[in-house]
Structures are given as C-alpha cells and as structure tokens.
KOLDREN-662474 format. One line per field, with one value per residue (C-alpha): residue number from 1; chain; x, y, z. Coordinates in steps of 0.25 Angstrom, whole numbers, always signed. Layout:
<nodes>
resi: c(NUM; ...)
chain: c(A; ...)
c1: c(X; ...)
c2: c(Y; ...)
c3: c(Z; ...)
</nodes>
This chain:
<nodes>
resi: c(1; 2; 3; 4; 5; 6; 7; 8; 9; 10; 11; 12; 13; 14; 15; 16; 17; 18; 19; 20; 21; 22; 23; 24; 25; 26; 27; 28; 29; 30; 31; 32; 33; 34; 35; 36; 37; 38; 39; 40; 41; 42; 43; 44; 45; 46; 47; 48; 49; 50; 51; 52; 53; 54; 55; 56; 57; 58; 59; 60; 61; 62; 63; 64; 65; 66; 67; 68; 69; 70; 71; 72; 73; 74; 75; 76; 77; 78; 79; 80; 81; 82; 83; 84; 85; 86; 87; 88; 89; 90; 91; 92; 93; 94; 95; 96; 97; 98; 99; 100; 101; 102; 103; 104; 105; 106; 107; 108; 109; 110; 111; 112; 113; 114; 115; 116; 117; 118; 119; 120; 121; 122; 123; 124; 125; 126; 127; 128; 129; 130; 131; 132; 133; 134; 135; 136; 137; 138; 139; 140; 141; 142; 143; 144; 145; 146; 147; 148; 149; 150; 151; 152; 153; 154; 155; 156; 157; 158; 159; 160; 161; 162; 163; 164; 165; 166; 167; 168; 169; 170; 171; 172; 173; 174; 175; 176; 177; 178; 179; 180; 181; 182; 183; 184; 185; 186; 187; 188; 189; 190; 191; 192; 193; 194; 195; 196; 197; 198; 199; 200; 201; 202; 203; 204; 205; 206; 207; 208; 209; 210; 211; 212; 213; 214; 215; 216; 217; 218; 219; 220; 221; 222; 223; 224; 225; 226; 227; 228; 229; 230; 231; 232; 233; 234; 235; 236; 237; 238; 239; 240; 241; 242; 243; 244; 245; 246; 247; 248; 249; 250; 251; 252; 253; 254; 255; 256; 257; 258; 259; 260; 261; 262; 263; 264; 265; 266; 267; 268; 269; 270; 271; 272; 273; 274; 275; 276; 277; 278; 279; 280; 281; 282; 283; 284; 285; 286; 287; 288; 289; 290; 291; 292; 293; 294; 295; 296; 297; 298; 299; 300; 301; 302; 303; 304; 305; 306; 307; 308; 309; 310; 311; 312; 313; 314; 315; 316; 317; 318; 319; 320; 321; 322; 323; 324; 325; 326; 327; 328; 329; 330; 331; 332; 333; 334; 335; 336; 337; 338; 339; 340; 341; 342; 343; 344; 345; 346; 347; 348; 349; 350; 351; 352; 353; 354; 355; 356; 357; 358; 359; 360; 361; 362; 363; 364; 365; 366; 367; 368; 369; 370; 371; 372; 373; 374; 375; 376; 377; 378; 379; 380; 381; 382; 383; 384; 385; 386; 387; 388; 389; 390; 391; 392; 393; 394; 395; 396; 397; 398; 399; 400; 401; 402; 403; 404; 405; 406; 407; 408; 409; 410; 411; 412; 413; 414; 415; 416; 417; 418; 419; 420; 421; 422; 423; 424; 425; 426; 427; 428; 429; 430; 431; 432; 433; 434; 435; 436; 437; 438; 439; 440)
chain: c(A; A; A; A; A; A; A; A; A; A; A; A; A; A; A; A; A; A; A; A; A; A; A; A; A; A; A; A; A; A; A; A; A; A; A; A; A; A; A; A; A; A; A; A; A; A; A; A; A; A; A; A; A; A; A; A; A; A; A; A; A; A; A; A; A; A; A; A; A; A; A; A; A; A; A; A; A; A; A; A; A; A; A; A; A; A; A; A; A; A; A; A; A; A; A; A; A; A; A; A; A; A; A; A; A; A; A; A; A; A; A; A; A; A; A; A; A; A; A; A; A; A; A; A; A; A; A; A; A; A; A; A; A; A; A; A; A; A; A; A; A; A; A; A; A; A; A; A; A; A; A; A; A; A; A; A; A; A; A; A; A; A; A; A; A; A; A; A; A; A; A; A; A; A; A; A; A; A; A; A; A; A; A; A; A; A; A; A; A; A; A; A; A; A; A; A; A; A; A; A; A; A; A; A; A; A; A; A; A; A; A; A; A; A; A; A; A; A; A; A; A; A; A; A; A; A; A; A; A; A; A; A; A; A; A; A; A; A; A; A; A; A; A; A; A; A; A; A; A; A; A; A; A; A; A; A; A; A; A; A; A; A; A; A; A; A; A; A; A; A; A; A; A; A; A; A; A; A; A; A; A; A; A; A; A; A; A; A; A; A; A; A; A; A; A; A; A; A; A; A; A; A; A; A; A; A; A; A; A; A; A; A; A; A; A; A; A; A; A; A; A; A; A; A; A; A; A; A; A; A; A; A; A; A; A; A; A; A; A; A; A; A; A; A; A; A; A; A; A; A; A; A; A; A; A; A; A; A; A; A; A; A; A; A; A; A; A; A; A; A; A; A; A; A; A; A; A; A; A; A; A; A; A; A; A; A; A; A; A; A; A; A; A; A; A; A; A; A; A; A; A; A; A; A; A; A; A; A; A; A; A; A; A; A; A; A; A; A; A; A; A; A; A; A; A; A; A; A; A; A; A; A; A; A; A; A; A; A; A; A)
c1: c(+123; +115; +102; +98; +95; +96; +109; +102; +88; +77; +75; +65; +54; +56; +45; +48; +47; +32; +28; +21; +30; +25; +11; +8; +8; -3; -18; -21; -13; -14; -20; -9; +0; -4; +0; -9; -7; -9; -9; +5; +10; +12; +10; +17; +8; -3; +7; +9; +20; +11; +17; +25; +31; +46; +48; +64; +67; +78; +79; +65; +70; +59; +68; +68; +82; +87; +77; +65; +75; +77; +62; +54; +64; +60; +47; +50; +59; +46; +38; +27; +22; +21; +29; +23; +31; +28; +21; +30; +27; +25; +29; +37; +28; +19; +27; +22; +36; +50; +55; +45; +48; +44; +45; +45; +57; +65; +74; +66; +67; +79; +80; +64; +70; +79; +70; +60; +70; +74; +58; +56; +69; +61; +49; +41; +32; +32; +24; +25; +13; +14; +9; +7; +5; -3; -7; +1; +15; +27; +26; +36; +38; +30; +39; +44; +41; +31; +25; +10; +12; +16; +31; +28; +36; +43; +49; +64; +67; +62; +54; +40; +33; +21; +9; -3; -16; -30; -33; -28; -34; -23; -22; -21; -18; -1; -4; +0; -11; -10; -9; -21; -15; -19; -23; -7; -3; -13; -11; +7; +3; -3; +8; +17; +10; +12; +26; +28; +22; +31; +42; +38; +37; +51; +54; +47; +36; +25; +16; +11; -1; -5; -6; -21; -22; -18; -21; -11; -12; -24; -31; -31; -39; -47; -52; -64; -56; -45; -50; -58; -54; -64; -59; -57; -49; -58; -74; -79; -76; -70; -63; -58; -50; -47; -33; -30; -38; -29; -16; -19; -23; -9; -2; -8; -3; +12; +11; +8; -7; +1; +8; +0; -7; -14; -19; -19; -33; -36; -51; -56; -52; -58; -64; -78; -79; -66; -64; -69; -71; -82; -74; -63; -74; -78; -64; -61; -72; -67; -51; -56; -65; -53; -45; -32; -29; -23; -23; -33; -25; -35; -31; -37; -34; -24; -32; -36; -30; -43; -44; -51; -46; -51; -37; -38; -30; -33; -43; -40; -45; -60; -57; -51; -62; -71; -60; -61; -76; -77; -67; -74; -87; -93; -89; -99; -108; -110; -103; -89; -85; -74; -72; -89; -89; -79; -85; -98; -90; -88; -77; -69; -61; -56; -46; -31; -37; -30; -19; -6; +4; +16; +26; +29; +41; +40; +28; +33; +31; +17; +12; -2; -9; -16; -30; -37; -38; -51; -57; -53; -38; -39; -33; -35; -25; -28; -19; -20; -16; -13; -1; -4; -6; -19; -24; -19; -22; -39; -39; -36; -45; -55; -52; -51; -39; -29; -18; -14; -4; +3; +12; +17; +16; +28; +35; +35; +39; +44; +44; +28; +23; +32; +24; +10; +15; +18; +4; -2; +5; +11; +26; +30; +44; +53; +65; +76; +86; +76; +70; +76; +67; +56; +63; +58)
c2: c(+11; +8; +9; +20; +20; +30; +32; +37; +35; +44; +57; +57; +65; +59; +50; +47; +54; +58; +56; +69; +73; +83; +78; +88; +100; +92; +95; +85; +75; +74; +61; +59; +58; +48; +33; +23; +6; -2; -15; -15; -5; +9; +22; +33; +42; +40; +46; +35; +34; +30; +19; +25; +17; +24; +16; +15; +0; -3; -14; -20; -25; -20; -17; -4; +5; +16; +24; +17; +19; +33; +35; +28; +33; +47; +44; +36; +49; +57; +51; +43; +31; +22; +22; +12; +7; +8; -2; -13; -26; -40; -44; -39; -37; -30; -17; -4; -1; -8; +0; -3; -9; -23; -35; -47; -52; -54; -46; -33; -35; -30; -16; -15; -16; -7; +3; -2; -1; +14; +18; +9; +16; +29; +22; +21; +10; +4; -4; -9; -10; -22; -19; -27; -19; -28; -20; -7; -13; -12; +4; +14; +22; +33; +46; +38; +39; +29; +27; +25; +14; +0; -5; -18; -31; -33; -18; -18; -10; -21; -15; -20; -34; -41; -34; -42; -38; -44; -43; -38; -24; -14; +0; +11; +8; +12; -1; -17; -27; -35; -49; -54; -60; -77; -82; -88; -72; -68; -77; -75; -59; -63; -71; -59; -50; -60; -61; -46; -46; -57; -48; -37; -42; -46; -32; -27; -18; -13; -15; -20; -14; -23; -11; -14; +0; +10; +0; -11; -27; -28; -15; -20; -32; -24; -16; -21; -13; -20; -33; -41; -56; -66; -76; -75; -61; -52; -50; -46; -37; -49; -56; -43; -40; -55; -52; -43; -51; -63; -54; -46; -63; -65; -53; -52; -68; -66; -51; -50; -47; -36; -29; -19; -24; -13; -12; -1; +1; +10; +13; +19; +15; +30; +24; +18; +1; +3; -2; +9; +14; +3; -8; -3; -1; -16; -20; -15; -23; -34; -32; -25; -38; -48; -41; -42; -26; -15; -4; +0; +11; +20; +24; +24; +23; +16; +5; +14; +23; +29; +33; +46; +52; +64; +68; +78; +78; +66; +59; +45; +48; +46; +32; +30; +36; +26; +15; +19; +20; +5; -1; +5; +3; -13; -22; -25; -40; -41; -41; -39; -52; -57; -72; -73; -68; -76; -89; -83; -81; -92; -85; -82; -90; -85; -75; -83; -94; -95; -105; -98; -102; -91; -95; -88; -78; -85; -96; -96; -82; -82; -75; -78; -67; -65; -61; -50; -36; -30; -21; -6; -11; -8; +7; +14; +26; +36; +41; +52; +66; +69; +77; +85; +82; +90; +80; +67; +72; +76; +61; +55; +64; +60; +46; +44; +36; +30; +34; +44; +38; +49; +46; +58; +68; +60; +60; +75; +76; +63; +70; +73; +68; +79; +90; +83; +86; +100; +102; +96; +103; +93; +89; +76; +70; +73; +62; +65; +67; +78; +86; +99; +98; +101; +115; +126)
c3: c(+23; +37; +40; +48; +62; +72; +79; +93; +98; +96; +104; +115; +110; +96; +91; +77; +61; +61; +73; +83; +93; +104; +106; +117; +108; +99; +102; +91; +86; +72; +67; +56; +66; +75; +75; +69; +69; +57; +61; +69; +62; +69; +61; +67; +61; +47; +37; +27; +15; +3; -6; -18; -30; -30; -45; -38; -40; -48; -59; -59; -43; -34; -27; -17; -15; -8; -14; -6; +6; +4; +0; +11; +22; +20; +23; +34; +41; +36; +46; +37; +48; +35; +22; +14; +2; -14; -21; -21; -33; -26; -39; -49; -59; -50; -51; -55; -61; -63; -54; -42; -28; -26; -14; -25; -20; -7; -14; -11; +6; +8; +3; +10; +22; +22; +18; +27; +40; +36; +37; +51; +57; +55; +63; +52; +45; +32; +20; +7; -2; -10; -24; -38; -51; -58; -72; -67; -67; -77; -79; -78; -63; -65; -67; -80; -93; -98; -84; -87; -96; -95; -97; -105; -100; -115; -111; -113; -101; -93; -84; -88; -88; -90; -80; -74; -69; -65; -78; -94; -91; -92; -84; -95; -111; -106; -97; -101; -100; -89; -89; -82; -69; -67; -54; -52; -55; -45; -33; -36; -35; -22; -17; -22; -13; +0; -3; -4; +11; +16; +11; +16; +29; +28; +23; +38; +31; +41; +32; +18; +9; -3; -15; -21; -24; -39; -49; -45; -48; -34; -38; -51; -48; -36; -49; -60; -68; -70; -65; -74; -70; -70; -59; -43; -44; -53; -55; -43; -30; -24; -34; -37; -24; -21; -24; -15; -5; -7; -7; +5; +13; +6; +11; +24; +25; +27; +33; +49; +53; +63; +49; +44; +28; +20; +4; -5; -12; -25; -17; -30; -45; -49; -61; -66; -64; -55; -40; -32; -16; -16; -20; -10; +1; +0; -1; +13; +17; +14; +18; +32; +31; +30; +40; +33; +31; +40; +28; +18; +9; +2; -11; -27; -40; -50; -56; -69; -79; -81; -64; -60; -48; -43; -36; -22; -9; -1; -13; -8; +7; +5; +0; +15; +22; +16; +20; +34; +34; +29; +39; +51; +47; +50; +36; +27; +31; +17; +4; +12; +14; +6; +12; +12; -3; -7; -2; -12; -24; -34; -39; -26; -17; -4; -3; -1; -8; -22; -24; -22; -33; -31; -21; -11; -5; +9; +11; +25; +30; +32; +43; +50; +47; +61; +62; +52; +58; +65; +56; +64; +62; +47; +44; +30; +22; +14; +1; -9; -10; +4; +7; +20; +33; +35; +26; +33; +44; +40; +34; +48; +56; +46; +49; +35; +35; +45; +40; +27; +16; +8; -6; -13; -3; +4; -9; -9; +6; +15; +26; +24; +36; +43; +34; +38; +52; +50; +43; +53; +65; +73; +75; +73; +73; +61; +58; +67; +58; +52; +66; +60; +51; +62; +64; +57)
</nodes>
C-alpha cells in the first residue's frame, strides 16, 4: 500500500484541517485558534492530542502497527496542531504493560515513521513522550481483568518481570516490591532516555517530552513518598529531582536546541507528605532557571494509591495558572539556584556529572546543544477534563495556559477540534476529503 499524498494541489482558499478560513467575517478571533511557536515548531492552532497508552503492541515488541497509523491519523485529518504519542518505555522494563509502545531498539524506527509522515502530510505536528515505569510496570492494559495488580516476572504468560524503583516501596498492596534501583541502574536509565531522543530524531518527531508525571519511575523519585534513598538521588529537594535534571542535560544533549523539549509534571501528589504545588513551583524555578525547557505540562496525580482528587471540569488548570505566574515573574535570588546549591551540598555533584557506564545507541550523534532559551520562551499546557471549546477557549483568554491538551474527549470524537469550532462559532477548514461535512 502507498502512502498518501495528495494527487492535486490545495484549492486557493484552503488553508489546512483546523485552520480559520474567512477571517473578514470575524470581529474576534478566537484565541484557540491562533498559531503559537514552540521553539521552531509551529502550532496551527493550541489544540493538542494528549498522550494515551493504546496497550496495541503485540508479542512483548514495542512495537507500533496499523492501529497507531489508523489511530493518530485521525487526529491528524481532525485538525489537532499537536498529537503527542503514548507513553513509549526507554527500556523494556519501563513498560506499564506488555503490550506497550517503546523506542528501545532501532527496531522500533521504522513503523514511527511511517505513522509520523501520515500526520505531517495533514500539516500537522508530532511528539513522543518518552516514559519509564519504574514501580508501575508489568500490569495488565487496563480494560483487562486483573489490571490493578502486578503481573509477577515468574508469570507463565510471560508477560511480567522484575520492577525497579527508587526505592522497596511499592504502590498499593496489588503492587510487586521494587527492586531498589543502584547508581549503574540509574545512570543506564539515563543513558536510555538519551538514546530514545537520538532515535526520535531519526524517527523525525517535532518534539519530545520527558514523562515525570502519574507516578512513573522520575515522579517516583520526585516524590518523599516513594523516595527514601539515602545517597546523591534521594533525601532532599534536590537530590530528589536530580534525576530528572541529569536526564533532561542528557536528552537535551543529542536533541536540537531549535526542537521543541517539554516534561510532564504530577504538580500535586493529592496526599499528606507527597510532592505538592510547592515542590513543583520551585521545580520550575529551577528548569526556567537552566534554560533547557520549551514546555512545562501541568498535570497531577499517579504517585499514590491512597490519592484524593476532587475531580471537576478543567481541575488541573489552576496548577497552570500558577506555572504561568512563576515564569513571568523575576526568578527567585535565593534558594533557586541549582548549580550554586549543589556546589553547597556534601552529598551533591553537578548535574551530568555521574560516571556513565551504559553504552550508547550512537556515541556519535551528539548535537551541540546551543545556548539555553530566554526565560519568556518557555510555554506551559494545561490538561484535565476539558471537552468544549468554551472552555479552551476561557483558559487562553485567561492567559492561563498557552496551549490546551485534551485526552479522552478525542477518543470519543477525533474530529473534536471541528466541534470546538462550531461551539465557538467560527469556520475553520475541514479535511478535504471531508468538506461535505461542513454542509448542513
């Protein structure tokens, strides 16, 4: 079968899936609807495909099928400006499930791109977030039986192995006790994470976030909960996030300063002695500090089984509002200095300065990473419970948020961004292929 592309050029007044056509007949041009740069890459609008495991890899492989193709693409002829790919293990080990996508292996480049040159051929962008389970992996997909529980590595199936984590705390009693990670496992994991940005690259990805976010192996040591190390990643605030430090130096390494780079953040645990907005706030501190990130992703939860959330539309956005408010405020002289507080802490070295002993996918594809981003560069998301575009639209007038990922609301309808449009009373352009869809 070929790939598509289209057998005539585009009609003159066409401008593209999601796009406003007949700007003279606006008085206002809807916010959600205009372009907004992220680094060098151009959103068409701020609709954005949230990442969402599919659990359809077959044979323990990683690898991504028709499924994926079929799936992203109708975002892509939707007219999302983003569609960001599901968690997707930098190891194998660091799957939520067996049947999770991952970028391990060479192996998993091909089939990426040809799902990623469907989405480009509908003029729209495209990101992996690059994720390790840590304590969480080795489950079942969720719609199965026996999902909230652990597959253990001795299963007959096949389908489970050992789990790891900062420390031997598991999730919930259903949940196998990690094995505490050594500072080899930790710096291979990092590796592992720069590897899976070189293949990305190769892939042609737009953009990479690093998932540190619902409880995964960097929430996990993020969190006092579920970190209780006594060496260089675990005690304090900045031991405790020293990982992701040293992974997002890694990442950012061999991934063009002019490609966009995000993370995913749980902003709030929702439990007593977990990570909270504070922690996050100085977090940000640090990384708007270090000048390395393009996307902050405001999200919450995942790290306990004993989580609180009071659930309501658009819950998470508040988080984002702070977020915004800290980034265009002047940084903190004191207390927000990584490098300075490192050089004061017997127990810290710089970050990138651990002793890599985990070979790597392609020691030659290294690319300078350029000079850090001024601070008013950094753009910030919001997620949770939004499914209109009254509501989008209200978090950017609000200046909330930059742009507005959505998850399940595009499962129940791909073509969302054409229903935010009619909410919102504007016309924008429909998929070719689909214009009678604009007639009544």
């Amino acid at each position: 079968m070929q790939e598509f592309t289209y057998p005539y050029k585009y009609p003159n007044n066409y401008k593209g899936s999601g796009i406003l056509n007949n700007l003279s007949t606006i008085d206002e041009v809807p916010k959600t609807f205009t372009p907004l740069e992220i680094n060098n890459m151009v959103l068409k609008n701020r609709i954005v495909v949230s990442p969402m495991c599919q659990y359809s890899c077959k044979n323990n492989s990683g690898l991504m099928n028709d499924w994926h193709l079929i799936h992203y693409s109708s975002f892509a002829k939707g007219g999302a400006a983003l569609i960001i790919f599901e968690s997707t293990a930098v190891q194998q080990e660091g799957r939520i499930s067996y049947a999770d996508a991952g970028i391990w292996d060479d192996c998993h480049i091909p089939a990426m791109k040809k799902i990623i040159n469907s989405i480009h051929s509908f003029d729209t962008c495209v990101g992996i977030q690059l994720s390790h389970a840590g304590r969480k992996a080795s489950t079942q997909p969720p719609f199965l039986e026996g999902s909230r529980k652990s597959i253990d590595k001795n299963d007959p199936s096949g389908n489970g192995w050992e789990v790891v984590g900062p420390s031997p705390i598991r999730y919930s009693d259903n949940m196998s006790i990690p094995v505490e990670m050594s500072i080899k496992d930790i710096q291979c994991t990092i590796q592992a994470f720069k590897d899976g940005a070189i293949r990305s690259l190769k892939c042609g990805f737009d953009f990479i976030e690093i998932h540190a976010a619902h409880g995964y192996l960097i929430n996990q040591f993020l969190s006092p909960t579920s970190n209780k190390r006594t060496d260089e990643y675990g005690g304090s605030f900045i031991n405790r996030i020293r990982i992701l430090l040293e992974i997002i130096e890694s990442v950012r390494s061999v991934w063009p300063r002019n490609k966009a780079l995000g993370v995913r953040l749980s902003c709030e645990e929702w439990t007593n002695d977990g990570w909270n907005m504070e922690d996050t706030i100085h977090l940000v501190e640090i990384l708007n500090q270090l000048g390395t990130i393009d996307l902050i992703d405001c999200s919450s939860g995942g790290n306990s089984s004993n989580q609180k959330i009071n659930l309501s539309p658009m819950y998470q956005t508040p988080f984002a509002n702070s977020i915004k408010n800290i980034i265009n405020t002047p940084l903190r002289t004191s207390g927000s200095n990584y490098r300075n507080n490192n050089n004061n802490n017997n127990n810290d070295n710089n970050i990138g300065s651990s002793t890599d002993s985990c070979s790597s996918t392609d020691s030659g594809s290294s690319t300078d990473s350029g000079s850090p981003r001024t601070k008013s560069q950094i753009k910030v998301s919001t997620v949770g419970l939004i499914t209109s575009g009254n509501e989008i639209e209200s978090i950017l007038q609000d200046g909330k948020a930059d742009i507005v990922m959505v998850g399940r609301q595009f499962l129940r309808n791909p073509f969302s961004v054409y229903q935010f449009a009619n909410e919102l009373n504007v016309k924008i352009d429909y998929q070719l292929q689909y214009y009678l869809a604009q007639r009544k």
